[in-house]
Residue, then its C-alpha position, 0 to 999 in steps of 0.5 A: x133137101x139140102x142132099x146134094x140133089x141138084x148137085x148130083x143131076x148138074x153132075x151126072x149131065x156134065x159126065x154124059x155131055x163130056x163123053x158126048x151123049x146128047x140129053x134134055x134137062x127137065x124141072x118143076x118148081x126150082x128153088x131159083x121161080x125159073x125154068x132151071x135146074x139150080x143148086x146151093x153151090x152155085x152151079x145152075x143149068x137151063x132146064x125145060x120146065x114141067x107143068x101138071x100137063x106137059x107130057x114127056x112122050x110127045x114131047x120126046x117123040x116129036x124131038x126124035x120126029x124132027x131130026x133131035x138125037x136124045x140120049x138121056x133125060x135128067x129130071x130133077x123136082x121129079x116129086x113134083x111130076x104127076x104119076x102120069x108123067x112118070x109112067x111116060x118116063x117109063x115108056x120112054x125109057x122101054x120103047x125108045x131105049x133112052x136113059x132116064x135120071x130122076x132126082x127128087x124127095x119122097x116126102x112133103x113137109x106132113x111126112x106124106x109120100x108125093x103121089x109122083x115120087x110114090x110112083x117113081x118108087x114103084x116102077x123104078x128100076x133102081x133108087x139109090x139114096x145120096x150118100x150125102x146126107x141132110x144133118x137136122x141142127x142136133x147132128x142127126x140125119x135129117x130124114x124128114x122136111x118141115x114147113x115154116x111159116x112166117x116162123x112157126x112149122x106147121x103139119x098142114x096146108x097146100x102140097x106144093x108150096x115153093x119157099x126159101x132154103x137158104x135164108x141166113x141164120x140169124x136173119x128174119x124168116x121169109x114167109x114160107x121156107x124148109x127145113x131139114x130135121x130128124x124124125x124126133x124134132x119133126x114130131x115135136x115140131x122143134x126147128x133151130x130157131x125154136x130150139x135156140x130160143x129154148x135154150x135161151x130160158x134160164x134153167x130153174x134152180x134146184x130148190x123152192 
């Protein structure tokens, strides 16, 4: 989160559609609750949303059936997709010679690999990390995403739970939201709001 990845597939769809090449853009759990591929900047692009049974091979061999050219698919959320879904992404892209570009994160918010974005891994023909990288508050690069809850983060609950990433400093937490934080604060369960409120303890003087 917070990497530019959105950004990145919106990006890579404008550079194919500019030189002509005729794609489908697929998502799972967009941060905007709607079949969209949306990203902090502002930019946001119609996408086909990815339920736990939609499957990509039909729905690609059908498109060809009946006249559709595809040249390449952007699969943005591609964490959220079963492995199943990524096996057939794999097939498409052997047996019907089409593109395919997956954007996603690898872990969830217990620093635990999601099983589509493990299997991404494995059959992958390459990954590249952003060179943008996510800062956690102290300026280190965040590597890992934490959930908050009414405020506190917690290490347990639901896999997939969809939350806030944009709410305002200094304004009221949501319900649930993320973020982004160095290894050490992960572990120590320090988010800003907690390390702000820190900060503000008065230091003890130096004498009894």
């Amino acid at each position: 989160m917070d990497a530019g990845k959105s950004t990145l597939a919106l990006q890579t769809n404008h550079n194919h559609a500019a030189r002509g090449r005729v794609g489908l853009i697929f998502t799972a759990h967009d941060r905007s609750g709607e079949a969209a591929v949306t990203s902090r900047l502002g930019l946001t692009h119609d996408a086909i949303e990815v339920t736990d049974d939609f499957d990509f091979w039909r729905h690609a061999v059908d498109a060809l059936t009946h006249g559709a050219r595809i040249d390449y698919l952007i699969c943005d959320e591609a964490q959220f997709y079963t492995p199943e879904q990524i096996e057939a992404l794999a097939k498409i892209t052997d047996e019907l010679q089409i593109d395919v570009f997956c954007f996603g994160i690898l872990t969830d918010f217990r620093t635990r690999l999601f099983p589509g974005a493990a299997r991404l891994v494995e059959l992958a023909d390459r990954t590249e990390v952003l060179q943008v990288e996510a800062l956690c508050w102290c300026g280190k690069r965040a590597t890992h995403n934490a959930r908050v809850e009414d405020g506190v983060m917690v290490t347990e609950g639901d896999q997939v739970v969809v939350g806030d990433t944009d709410r305002e400093s200094g304004t009221a937490p949501s319900a649930v939201s993320y973020e982004v934080l160095c290894r050490q604060h992960h572990r120590r369960r320090l988010t800003a709001a907690r390390a702000q409120s820190v900060s503000l303890v008065p230091e003890p003087l130096p004498f009894g």
